[in-house]
C-alpha positions in Angstrom: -8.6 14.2 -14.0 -4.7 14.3 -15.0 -1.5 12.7 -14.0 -0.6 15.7 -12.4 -3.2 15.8 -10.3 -2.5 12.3 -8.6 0.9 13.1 -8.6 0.6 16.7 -6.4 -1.4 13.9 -4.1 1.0 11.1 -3.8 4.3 13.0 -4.2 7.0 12.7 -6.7 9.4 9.6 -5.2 10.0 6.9 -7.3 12.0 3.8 -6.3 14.6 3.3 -8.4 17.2 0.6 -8.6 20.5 0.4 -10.6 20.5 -2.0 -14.4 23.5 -3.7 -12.2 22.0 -4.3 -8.6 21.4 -8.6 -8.4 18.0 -9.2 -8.2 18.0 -10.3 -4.5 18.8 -6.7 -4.1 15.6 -5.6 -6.0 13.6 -7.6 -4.0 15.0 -6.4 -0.8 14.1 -2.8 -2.6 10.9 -3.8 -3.6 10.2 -5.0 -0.1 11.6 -1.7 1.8 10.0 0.7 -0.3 6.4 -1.5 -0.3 5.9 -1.0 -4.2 5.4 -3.7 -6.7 8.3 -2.2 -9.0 10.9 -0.2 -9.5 12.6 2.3 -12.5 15.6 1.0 -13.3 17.8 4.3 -13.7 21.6 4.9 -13.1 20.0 8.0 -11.0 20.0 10.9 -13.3 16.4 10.7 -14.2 16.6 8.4 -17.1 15.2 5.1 -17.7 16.2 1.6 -19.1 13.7 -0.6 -18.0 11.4 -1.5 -15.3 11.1 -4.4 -12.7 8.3 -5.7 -11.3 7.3 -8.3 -9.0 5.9 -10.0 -12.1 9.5 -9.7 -13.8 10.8 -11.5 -10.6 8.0 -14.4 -10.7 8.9 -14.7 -14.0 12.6 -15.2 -13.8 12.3 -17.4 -10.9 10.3 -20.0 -12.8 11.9 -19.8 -15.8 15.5 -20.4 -14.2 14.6 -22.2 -11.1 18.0 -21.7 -9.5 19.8 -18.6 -7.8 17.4 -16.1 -8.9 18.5 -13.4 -6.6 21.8 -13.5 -8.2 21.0 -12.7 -11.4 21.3 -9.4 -12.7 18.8 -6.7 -12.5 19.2 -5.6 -16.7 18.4 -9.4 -17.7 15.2 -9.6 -15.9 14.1 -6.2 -16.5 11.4 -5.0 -19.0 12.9 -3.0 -21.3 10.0 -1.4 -23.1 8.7 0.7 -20.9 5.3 2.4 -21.6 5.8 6.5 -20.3 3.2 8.8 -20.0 3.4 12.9 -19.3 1.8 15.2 -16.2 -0.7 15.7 -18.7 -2.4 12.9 -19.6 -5.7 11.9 -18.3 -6.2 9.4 -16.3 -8.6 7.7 -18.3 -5.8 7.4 -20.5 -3.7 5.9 -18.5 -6.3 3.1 -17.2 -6.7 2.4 -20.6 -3.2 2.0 -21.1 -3.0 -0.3 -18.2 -5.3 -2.7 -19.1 -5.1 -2.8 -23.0 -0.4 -3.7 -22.2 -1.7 -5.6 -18.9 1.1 -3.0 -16.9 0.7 -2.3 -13.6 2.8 0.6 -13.6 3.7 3.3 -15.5 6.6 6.1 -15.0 5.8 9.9 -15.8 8.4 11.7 -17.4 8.6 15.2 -17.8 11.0 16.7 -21.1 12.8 12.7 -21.3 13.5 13.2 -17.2 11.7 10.4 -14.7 9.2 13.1 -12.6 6.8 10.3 -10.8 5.4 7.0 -11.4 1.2 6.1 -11.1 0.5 2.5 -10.5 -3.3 0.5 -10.8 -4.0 1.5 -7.3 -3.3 5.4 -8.2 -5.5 5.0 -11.2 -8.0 2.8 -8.5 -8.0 5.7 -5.9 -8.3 8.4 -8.5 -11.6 6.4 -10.1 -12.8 6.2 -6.8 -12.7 9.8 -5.7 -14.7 11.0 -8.6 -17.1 8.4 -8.2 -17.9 9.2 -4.7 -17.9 13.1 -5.7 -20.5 12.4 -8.2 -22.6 10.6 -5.9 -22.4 13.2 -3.3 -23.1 15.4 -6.0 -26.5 13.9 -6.8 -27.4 13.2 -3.6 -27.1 16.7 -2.7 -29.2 17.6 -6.0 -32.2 15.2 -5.1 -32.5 16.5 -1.2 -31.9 19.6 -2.1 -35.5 19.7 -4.0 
């Protein structure tokens, strides 16, 4: 199965959040759009990071203090592992679990065009399981 596939599922929105927003903004974000991160874009499709709850966690031990006023860009991962419509989704569980990510934007020709996240990868895996046990159930009561 490919990218693209989960994505003509799920749909094509990704939450998105400005590099300058404050943190307790993000949160609020994160909250509102029930996601576990968000691309950090000025909005015209491009990326410069990502934030996830694990960025926040992180921050907020490290500093201890008024988290929620720092500054989205200085708690943000910057390296931000893409992948294409076409890449499988083995791929992309592989991906997941060798960079321990959670989430991974799909870009399309340098443009942000969707986002697949663990459970995405979870649900895919899951489908084709089931479809290959209906499969072979169907084969052995069918002789």
């Amino acid at each position: 199965m490919l990218v693209s596939a989960i994505l003509e599922a799920k749909g094509d929105t990704v939450a998105t959040i400005p590099r300058g927003a404050t943190l307790g903004t993000a949160v609020a974000e994160l909250v509102r759009h029930r996601v576990g991160a968000l691309v950090v874009s000025p909005g015209d499709g491009t990326i410069e990071g990502i934030l996830s709850e694990r960025d926040v966690v992180r921050c907020l031990s490290e500093l201890r203090g008024d988290v929620l006023g720092q500054l989205v860009h200085s708690v943000m991962s910057s390296k931000v592992h893409l992948c294409s419509p076409d890449a499988s989704v083995d791929a992309i569980m592989n991906l997941m679990t060798e960079q321990r990510i959670r989430h991974v934007p799909v870009v399309v020709e340098g443009r942000l065009a969707g986002i697949i996240s663990i459970g995405d990868v979870v649900k895919s895996r899951m489908g084709e399981l089931e479809k290959d046990r209906d499969e072979l159930m169907e084969y052995i009561t069918a002789r």
